[in-house]
C-alpha positions, 0 to 999 in steps of 0.5 A: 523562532518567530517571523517578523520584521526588525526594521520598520519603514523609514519614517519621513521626518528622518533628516536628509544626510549630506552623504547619501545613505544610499541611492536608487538609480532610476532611468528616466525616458520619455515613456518614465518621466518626472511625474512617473519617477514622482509617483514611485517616490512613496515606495522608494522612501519606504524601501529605505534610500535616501537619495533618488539618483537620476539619468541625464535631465537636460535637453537631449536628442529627441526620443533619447532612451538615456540622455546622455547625448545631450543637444542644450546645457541651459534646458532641462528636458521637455520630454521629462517634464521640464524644469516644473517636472524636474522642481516637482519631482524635488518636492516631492522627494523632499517631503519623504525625506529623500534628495535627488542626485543628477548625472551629468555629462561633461565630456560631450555633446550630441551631433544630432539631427537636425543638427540645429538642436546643438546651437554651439555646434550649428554656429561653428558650421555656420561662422568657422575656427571665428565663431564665438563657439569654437572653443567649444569643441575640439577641431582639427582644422588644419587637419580637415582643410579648413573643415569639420569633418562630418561623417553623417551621410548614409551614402558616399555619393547622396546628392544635395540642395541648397535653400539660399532663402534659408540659408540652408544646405541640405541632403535627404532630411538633413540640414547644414548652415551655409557660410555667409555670402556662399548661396548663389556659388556653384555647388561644388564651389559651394560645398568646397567652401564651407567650414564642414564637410558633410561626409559618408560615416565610413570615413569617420574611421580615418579622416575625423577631425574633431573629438568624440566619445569613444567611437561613436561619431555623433557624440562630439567632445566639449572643451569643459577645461575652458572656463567660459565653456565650463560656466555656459555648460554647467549654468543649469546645474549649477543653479539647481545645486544653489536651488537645492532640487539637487543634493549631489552630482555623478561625472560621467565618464571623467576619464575623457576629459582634458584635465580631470583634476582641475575641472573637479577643482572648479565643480566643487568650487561652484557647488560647495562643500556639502554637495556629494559628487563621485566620478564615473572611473574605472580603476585597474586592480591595483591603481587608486583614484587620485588623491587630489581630487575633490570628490567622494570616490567613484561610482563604484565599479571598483567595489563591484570587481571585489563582491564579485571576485570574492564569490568567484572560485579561482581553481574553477575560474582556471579550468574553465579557461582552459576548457575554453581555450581548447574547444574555442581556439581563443588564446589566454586573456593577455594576448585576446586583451592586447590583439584587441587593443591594436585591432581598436587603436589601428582602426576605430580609432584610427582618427585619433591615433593619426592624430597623436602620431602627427603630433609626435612626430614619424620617428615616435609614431611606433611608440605612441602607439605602443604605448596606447597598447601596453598601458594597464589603466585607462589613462595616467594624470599629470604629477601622478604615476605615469608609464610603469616599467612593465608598459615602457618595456612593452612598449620599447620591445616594439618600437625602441628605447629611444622611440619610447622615451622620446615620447614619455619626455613630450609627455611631461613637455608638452600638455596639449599632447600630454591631454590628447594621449590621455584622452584617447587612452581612456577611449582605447581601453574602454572600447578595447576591453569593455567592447571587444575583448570582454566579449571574446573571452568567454570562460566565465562571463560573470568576470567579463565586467566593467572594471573587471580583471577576466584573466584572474577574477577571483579575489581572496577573503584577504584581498577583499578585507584589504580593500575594504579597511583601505576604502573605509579609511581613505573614501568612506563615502565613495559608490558602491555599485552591482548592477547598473544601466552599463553593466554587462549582465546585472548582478544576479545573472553574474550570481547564477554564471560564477556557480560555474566556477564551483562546477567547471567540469559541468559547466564546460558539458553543458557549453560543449552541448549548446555548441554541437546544437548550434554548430559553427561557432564554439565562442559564441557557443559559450556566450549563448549557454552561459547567457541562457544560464545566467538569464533562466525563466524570464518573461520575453527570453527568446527575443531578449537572448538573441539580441544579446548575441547579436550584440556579443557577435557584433562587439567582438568582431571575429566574425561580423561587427556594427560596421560590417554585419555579416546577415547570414551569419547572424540568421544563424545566431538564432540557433544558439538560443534554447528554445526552453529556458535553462535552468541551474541543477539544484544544487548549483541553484541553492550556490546561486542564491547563496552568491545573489544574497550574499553579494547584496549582503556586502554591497549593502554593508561594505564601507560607501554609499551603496546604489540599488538600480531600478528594479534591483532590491527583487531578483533581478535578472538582465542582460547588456543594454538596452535590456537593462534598461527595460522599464523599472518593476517596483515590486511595491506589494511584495514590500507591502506584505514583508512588512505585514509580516508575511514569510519570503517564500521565493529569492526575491522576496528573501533579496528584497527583505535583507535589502530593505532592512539594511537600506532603512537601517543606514538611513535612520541609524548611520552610525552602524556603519562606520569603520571596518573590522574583518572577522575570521571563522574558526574551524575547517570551512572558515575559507567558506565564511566572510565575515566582518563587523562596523564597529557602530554595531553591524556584523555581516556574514556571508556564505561564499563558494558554498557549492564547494562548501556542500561538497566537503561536508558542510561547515563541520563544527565551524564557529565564528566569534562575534563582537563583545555583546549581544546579536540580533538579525537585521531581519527576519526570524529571531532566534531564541536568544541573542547571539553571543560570544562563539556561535557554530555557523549551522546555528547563524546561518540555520535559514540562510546563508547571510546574516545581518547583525545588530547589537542589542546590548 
């Protein structure tokens, strides 16, 4: 066999495809602007994308690390670069052959300081329900009084000034407008007349009358369902779509909109046919998107649940839970998910919930929240599905038959209500699941991920075949995703950690050791080594580890939180973190780099457009944010010497070899990934093997479980039959002829354990 690479770079002057090939995620910060994002771009076209895919880019909070608490919809970021950057960065991807992709966010706006940044919102404080901006923003103000709600003071009792010739009201450093003709009232006059109430944070919890983002009070929900306020939102972006800087458009967070459906009508009204757009949505194992909607797909958590699942051995994934349950005391995964779901609906969300209920009515207060609580997705959409049966009667068991009908008719009666239960379903489940109950559930945290199912993470060849034909025929070009700037732990450290799964009696030791060292906390115990595992010899480990545990600690809130951090317990957190890297035994090692090339393997061949996060064509190991949202590494000279010809000789470059082949391979020959064939091994170890062919001529074979496979003895005589025709790699050493026909898998996979075909005649 001789080394060389099959797959030369992509050529400049390959036409740019309306549906992307595939898209590179860059986060862009003050620190990694336009000009930095413009600078990688001739290593990005080389690598093989076709679409740059940007964070937020409009006016923000200043100093903002991500963008999505966005103060102005007509700016686009100073500190990026500005429109010119913004306009530049387009050129210069263009010349390349590359588009962008913004994301763009919807839902909601930030409450900053100085609060005048938001000028919609600064002019409702100012002029009240009269203000031109009002329809902006959902507010209560009965609920309030006749005021917002402002729970941005540190302290309950902070004292304030008034600046009549400003017009100002201030406290500390902050800064509120005075309603006209109140400067010269007494303070406290003063004060009880304006349109707000400025207000210690705590009382947030309880008495906020205004929507907001999930939990977080500085994020206040916009009302994008009003056309004057869908069009003076979205201006900017519209004119940069007609402008062709941008290509495509990712929602964020579509779920916390009042109506998902009739907003994705008017977007793609305003953008036209040929502007790619998926939605940020999670998806429950087995719900659809909707079928009405007008766009590509999701993001593709949805696709992540199955590469994932399909690497995650289920008999493993059992015993570990027992284990876990037995030296934690944390009960199964349905009651920790629904303990957590009442402990987060009865009070960080408790605002929202007295909303609704005083909507309902006290004779259908219960059902309200019942029903929040027993939902198995995130929200339910007028003229679909609504409550199953399994929810009702959750529901009705604790709060009576009539009580929950009651309120399913006021659903179908009543839209505004229907909008509003909506809406904070989607907060519940996201804050209830992704933020508390992923963190207490511990067995195997490679399956504690957005969109993820903790209580039975495997998923079968089968399964993952069923999906697949399904999303090839019904949305071809939705995302696909593995690591993103949300996910809990990326890919590769959800490779390392599900090799436990294939060793659960290993795995449980090695925790029930860290667990002695550490002492009090057993949950957290399985967090710490898990994490350790997953994360092995990075630069900066220490440090990164243990604010991933402080963060683990807080979201789970068994014993101290964001809002009532216990320090002296969290001194003691230090304690968890190894003071030498852990590593993987060999043996689970050589498991891992069979999950970490053959996740990318499928992600990279599956049916959709796939997405590579910053830094995440390498070995790329991190954990939840801000961790994931380090500065991005290029690995630019690795790339350079692959296709000098140079032999990988570590994972990385062997990741980085197979991702660049397949990017550059759907980039300029599309045609090989269309449709979807699965293909089934023969012999005793044909469980271990997940093989499939895109008719266009592709075929991707992948290793799985192959920890369990080693243990049995290896492939033993295992063959897979190939397509009609004759099989190159995609990559990497040729054989010495062409694959044909019935090929032993020792043979196909005598190097690695994934292989890319290509037919060559």
């Amino acid at each position: 066999m001789s080394q060389r690479n099959s797959i030369s770079p992509s050529e400049s002057d390959v036409p740019t495809p309306v549906v992307p090939a595939s898209t590179y995620r860059l986060q862009l910060t003050p620190e990694f602007p336009f000009a930095a994002a413009a600078a990688a771009v001739p290593y990005l076209a080389s690598l093989g994308v076709s679409h740059l895919h940007l964070s937020p880019v409009l006016e923000a909070v200043p100093g903002s690390a991500h963008g999505y608490d966005v103060t102005d919809h007509g700016r686009v970021r100073e500190e990026l670069g500005g429109e010119r950057g913004l306009r530049a960065l387009a050129a210069a991807a263009r010349e390349r052959g590359l588009a962008l992709v913004l994301d763009i966010v919807p839902n909601h706006m930030a409450l900053p300081s100085p609060l005048r940044l938001n000028r919609p919102l600064w002019e409702v404080l100012r002029e009240g329900p009269e203000s031109p901006y009002a329809r902006w923003f959902d507010i209560d103000w009965e609920a309030g009084g006749g005021q917002v709600l402002l729970p941005v003071l540190a302290e309950p009792d902070e004292p304030f000034t008034v600046d009549a010739a400003a017009g100002l009201l201030r406290c500390g450093d902050r800064e509120f407008p005075l309603r006209a003709g109140t400067a010269e009232l007494p303070l406290p006059r003063l004060l009880a007349a304006q349109w707000y109430r400025p207000a210690w944070w705590r009382e947030a919890r309880t008495a906020l009358n205004y929507r907001r983002f999930f939990t977080i009070s500085d994020l206040i929900g916009v009302r994008v369902e009003d056309p004057d306020v869908f069009a003076a939102t979205h201006a900017k972006v519209l004119e940069l779509v007609r402008d062709g800087v941008v290509a495509g458009l990712r929602i964020d967070h579509v779920d916390g909109l009042a109506d998902p459906e009739e907003y994705l009508r008017r977007l793609r009204k305003a953008v036209g046919a040929d502007c790619w757009v998926v939605v940020e949505k999670i998806l429950a194992r087995d719900e659809r998107l909707p079928s009405a909607w007008p766009v590509a797909g999701t993001t593709g958590y949805d696709a992540l649940h199955r590469v994932d699942g399909v690497f995650t051995d289920a008999a493993g994934a059992r015993e570990l839970a027992r284990a876990y349950g037995r030296s934690t005391g944390v009960p199964g995964w349905e009651e920790t998910a629904s303990t957590a779901a009442r402990e987060v609906l009865t009070g960080d969300l408790a605002a929202e919930l007295g909303t609704l209920e005083r909507r309902a009515g006290p004779e259908r207060a219960a059902a309200v929240r019942e029903l929040l609580i027993a939902s198995p997705v995130y929200r339910t959409y007028p003229g679909g599905p609504g409550p199953d049966a399994r929810t009702r009667d959750r529901a009705a068991a604790r709060a009576g038959t009539a009580a929950v009908d009651g309120v399913l008719d006021l659903l179908e009666r009543d839209p505004a209500f229907a909008a509003r239960f909506a809406q904070t379903s989607a907060a519940l489940r996201a804050k209830s699941l992704e933020d508390r109950a992923f963190y207490r559930w511990a067995p195997l945290l490679s399956a504690t991920e957005v969109g993820g199912d903790p209580g039975a993470p495997a998923v079968s060849v089968a399964e993952f075949h069923a999906y697949c034909t399904e999303r090839e025929r019904d949305l071809p070009d939705a995302g696909t995703v593995l690591s993103t700037h949300d996910t809990k732990r990326s890919a590769d450290v959800r490779a390392r950690i599900a090799v436990l799964a294939q060793a659960p009696a290993a795995g449980a030791d090695a925790v029930r050791e860290a667990g002695a060292a550490g002492g009090r906390d057993p949950q957290l115990a399985w967090v710490a080594r898990q994490s350790a595992l997953g994360l092995g010899d990075v630069p900066e480990r220490g440090p990164r580890l243990a604010a991933a545990l402080v963060k683990a600690a807080r979201e789970a809130a068994l014993h101290t939180s964001w809002t009532d951090p216990d320090p002296a317990y969290e001194a003691g957190l230090a304690d968890l973190v190894p003071p030498v890297p852990v590593e993987l035994p060999p043996a689970l090692a050589e498991a891992a780099r069979a999950n970490v090339l053959g996740m990318a393997l499928l992600h990279l061949t599956m049916p959709g457009v796939p997405e590579v996060y910053q830094g995440s064509e390498y070995e790329y190991r991190a954990l939840v944010d801000p961790d994931n949202r380090r500065p991005a590494a290029f690995p630019r000279e690795a790339l350079a010497a692959l296709d000098a010809g140079t032999a990988p000789a570590a994972l990385g470059e062997e990741k980085l070899a197979l991702t660049a082949a397949l990017l550059r391979l759907r980039r300029t020959r599309p045609a090989l990934f269309r449709g979807y064939a699965p293909l089934t091994a023969r012999g005793p170890a044909s469980d271990h093997c997940l093989a499939y062919a895109r008719p266009g001529g592709l075929v991707a074979v992948a290793t799985r479980l192959s920890h369990r496979l080693a243990e049995a003895g290896g492939w033993r005589g295992t063959a897979l039959s190939l397509p009609p025709g004759r099989w190159l790699p995609a990559h990497g050493p040729r054989p010495s002829a062409p694959y044909e026909g019935e090929v032993p898998l020792t043979r196909l996979l005598s190097t690695a354990p994934v292989a890319a075909l290509v037919r060559a005649g």
